[in-house]
C-alpha positions as CSV (number, residue, x, y, z in Angstrom):
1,X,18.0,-9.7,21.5
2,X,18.2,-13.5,21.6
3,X,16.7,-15.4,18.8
4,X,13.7,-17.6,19.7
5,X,13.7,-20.7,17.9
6,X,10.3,-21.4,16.4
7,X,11.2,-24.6,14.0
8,X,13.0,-27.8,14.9
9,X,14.8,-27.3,11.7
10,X,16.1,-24.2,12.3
11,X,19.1,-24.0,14.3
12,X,19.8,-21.0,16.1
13,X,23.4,-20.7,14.5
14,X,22.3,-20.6,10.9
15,X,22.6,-17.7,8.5
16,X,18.8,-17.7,7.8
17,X,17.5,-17.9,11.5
18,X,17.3,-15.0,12.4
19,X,15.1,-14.3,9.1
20,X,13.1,-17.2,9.7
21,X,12.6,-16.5,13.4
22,X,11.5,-12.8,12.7
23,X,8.6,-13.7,10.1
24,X,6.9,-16.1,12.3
25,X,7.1,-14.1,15.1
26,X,5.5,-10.8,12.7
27,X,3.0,-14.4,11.3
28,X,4.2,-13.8,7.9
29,X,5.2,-17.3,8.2
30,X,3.2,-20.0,10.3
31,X,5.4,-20.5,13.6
32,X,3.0,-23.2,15.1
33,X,4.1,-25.8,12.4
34,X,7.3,-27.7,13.9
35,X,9.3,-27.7,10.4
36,X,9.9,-24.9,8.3
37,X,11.8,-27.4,5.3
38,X,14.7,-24.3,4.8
39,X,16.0,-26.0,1.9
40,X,12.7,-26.4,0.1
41,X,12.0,-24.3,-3.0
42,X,9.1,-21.6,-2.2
43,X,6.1,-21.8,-4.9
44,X,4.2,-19.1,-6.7
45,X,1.2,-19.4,-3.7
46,X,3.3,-19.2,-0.6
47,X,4.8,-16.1,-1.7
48,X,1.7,-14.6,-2.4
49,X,0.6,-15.2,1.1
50,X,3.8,-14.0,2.3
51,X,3.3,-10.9,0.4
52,X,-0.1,-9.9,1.6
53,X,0.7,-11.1,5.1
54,X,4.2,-8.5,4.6
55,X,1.7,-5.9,3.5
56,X,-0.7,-6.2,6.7
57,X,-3.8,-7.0,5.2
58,X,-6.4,-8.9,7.5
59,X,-7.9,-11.6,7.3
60,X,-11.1,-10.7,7.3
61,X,-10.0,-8.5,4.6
62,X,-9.1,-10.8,2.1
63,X,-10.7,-10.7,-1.4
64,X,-12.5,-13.9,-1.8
65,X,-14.4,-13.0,-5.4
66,X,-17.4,-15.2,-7.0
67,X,-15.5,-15.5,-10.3
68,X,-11.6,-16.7,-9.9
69,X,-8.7,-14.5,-11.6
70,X,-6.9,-17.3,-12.3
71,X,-8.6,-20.2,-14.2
72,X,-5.9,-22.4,-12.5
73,X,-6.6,-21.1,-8.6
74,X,-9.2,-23.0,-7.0
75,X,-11.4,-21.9,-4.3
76,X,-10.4,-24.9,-2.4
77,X,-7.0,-24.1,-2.5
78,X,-5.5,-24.6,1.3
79,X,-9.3,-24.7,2.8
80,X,-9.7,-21.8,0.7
81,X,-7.2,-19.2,2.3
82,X,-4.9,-19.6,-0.5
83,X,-7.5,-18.6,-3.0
84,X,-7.8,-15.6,-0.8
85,X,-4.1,-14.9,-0.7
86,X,-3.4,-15.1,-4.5
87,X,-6.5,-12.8,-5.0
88,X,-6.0,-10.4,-2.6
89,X,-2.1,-10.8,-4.1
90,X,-3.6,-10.4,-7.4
91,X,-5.8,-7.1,-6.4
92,X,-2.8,-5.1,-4.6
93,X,-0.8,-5.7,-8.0
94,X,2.1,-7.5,-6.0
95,X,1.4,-10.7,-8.8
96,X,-0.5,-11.8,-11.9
97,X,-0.7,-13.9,-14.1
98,X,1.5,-15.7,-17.1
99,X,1.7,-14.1,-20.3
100,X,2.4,-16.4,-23.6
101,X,3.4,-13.9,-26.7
102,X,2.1,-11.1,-25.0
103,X,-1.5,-12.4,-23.9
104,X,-2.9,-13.1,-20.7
105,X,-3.1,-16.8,-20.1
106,X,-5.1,-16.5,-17.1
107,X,-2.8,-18.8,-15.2
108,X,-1.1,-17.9,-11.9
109,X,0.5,-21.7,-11.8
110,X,0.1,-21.4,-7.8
111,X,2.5,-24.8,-7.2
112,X,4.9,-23.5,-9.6
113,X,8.4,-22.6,-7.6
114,X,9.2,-18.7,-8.0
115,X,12.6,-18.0,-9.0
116,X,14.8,-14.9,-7.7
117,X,13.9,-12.3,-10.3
118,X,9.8,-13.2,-9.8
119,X,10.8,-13.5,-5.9
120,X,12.3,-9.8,-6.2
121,X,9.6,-8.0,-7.7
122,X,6.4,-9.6,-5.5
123,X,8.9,-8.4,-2.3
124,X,10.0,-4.6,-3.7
125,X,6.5,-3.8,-4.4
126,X,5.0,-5.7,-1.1
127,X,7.4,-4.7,1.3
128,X,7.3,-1.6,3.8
129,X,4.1,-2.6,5.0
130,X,3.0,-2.7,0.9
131,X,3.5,0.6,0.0
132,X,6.5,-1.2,-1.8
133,X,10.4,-0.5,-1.3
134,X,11.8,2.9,-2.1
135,X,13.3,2.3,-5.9
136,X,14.8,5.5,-6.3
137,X,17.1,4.5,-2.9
138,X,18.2,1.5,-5.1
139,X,19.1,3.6,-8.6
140,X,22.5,3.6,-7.9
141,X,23.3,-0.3,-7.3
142,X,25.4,-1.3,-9.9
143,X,24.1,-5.2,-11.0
144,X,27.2,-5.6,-13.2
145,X,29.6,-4.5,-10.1
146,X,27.6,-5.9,-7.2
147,X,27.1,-9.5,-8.5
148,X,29.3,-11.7,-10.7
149,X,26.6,-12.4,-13.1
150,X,24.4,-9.3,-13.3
151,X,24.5,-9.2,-16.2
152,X,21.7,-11.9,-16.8
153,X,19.3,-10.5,-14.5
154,X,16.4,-9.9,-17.0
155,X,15.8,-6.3,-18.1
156,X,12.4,-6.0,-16.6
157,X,13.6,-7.8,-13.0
158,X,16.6,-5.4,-12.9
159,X,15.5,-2.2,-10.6
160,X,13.9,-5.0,-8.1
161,X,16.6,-6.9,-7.9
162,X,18.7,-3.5,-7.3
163,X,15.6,-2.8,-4.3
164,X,15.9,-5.8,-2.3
165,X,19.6,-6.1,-2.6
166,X,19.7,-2.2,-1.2
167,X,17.5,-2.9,1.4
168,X,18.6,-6.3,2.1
169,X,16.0,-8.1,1.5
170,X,17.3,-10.7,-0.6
171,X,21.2,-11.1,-0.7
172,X,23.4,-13.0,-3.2
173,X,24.5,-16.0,-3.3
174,X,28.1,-16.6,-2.2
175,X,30.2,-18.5,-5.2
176,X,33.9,-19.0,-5.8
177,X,35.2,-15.8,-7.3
178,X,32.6,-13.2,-5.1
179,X,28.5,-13.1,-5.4
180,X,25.9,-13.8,-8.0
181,X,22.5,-13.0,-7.8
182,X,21.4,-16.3,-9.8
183,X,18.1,-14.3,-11.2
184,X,16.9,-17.9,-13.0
185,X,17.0,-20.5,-9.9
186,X,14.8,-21.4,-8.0
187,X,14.1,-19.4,-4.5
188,X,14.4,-21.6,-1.7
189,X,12.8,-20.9,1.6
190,X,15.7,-20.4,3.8
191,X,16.3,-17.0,1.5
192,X,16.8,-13.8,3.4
193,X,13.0,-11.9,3.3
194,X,12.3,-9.6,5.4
């Protein structure tokens, strides 16, 4: 099946197109704008919009609470719908907020970019349709064998980063010498999510 082209800035013949094509036609991604900025880093807010949308909730069924979770997520945020997507985000356990020595700061930092381990963990436990990626498919992806430096994927990111590698989700990064996962940079938007 041909890929139809549904950003200026995606050319047909890149790696990513076909990713990029498929989530705006499924409207995980908004298809009407005429750029999609590939090489853009993704922040903290898209990706919870990306992560309810992946999950198939409604938009009429999008938590819009009185009080905020987040201290730092305003209700105005993008006419309001991203409010709504970080809490609904926030409700279905797919994010939360940061921690500093073990307590709640009650920040999400929506504008923040997400790096590949935080990227990995929203999509394993939002993806198939957000009853989350099977783990247990996943347990026997080697880090330390599969990518050159998985060894420094954080303890806590490790069995998602094993989940959306299996289900290839999100793939490594091609470097001299083989693949790295590179769990600290930053995700840009052209990355392979599905």
């Amino acid at each position: 099946v041909p890929v139809v082209q549904a950003f200026d800035d995606v050319p047909e013949d890149q790696w990513y197109a076909e990713f990029v094509n498929d989530l705006a036609d499924q409207g995980i991604i908004d298809g009407s704008a005429k750029t999609f900025r590939p090489g853009d880093k993704i922040n903290r807010a898209e990706v919870a919009k990306m992560a309810v949308l992946m999950a198939g909730v409604a938009e009429e069924d999008l938590e819009n609470p009185e009080t905020p979770t987040f201290k730092d997520v305003p209700k105005t945020l993008w006419d309001g719908m991203g409010y709504k997507y970080v809490e609904t985000a926030a409700k279905l356990g797919f994010v939360k907020g940061g921690e500093k020595n073990g307590v709640a700061t009650g920040e999400f930092r929506p504008g923040d970019n997400i790096n590949r381990a935080e990227f990995a963990k929203i999509m394993t436990l939002a993806g198939n349709g957000g009853d989350g990626l099977d783990q247990d498919a996943a347990a026997d992806v080697d880090l330390a064998e599969t990518f050159l430096d998985g060894d420094t994927v954080p303890e806590w990111a490790a069995e998602f980063v094993k989940s959306v590698y299996f289900w290839s989700v999100v793939d490594g990064v091609t470097v001299e010498g083989g693949v790295e996962f590179q769990p600290a940079s930053f995700t840009i938007r052209a990355a392979k999510q599905c």
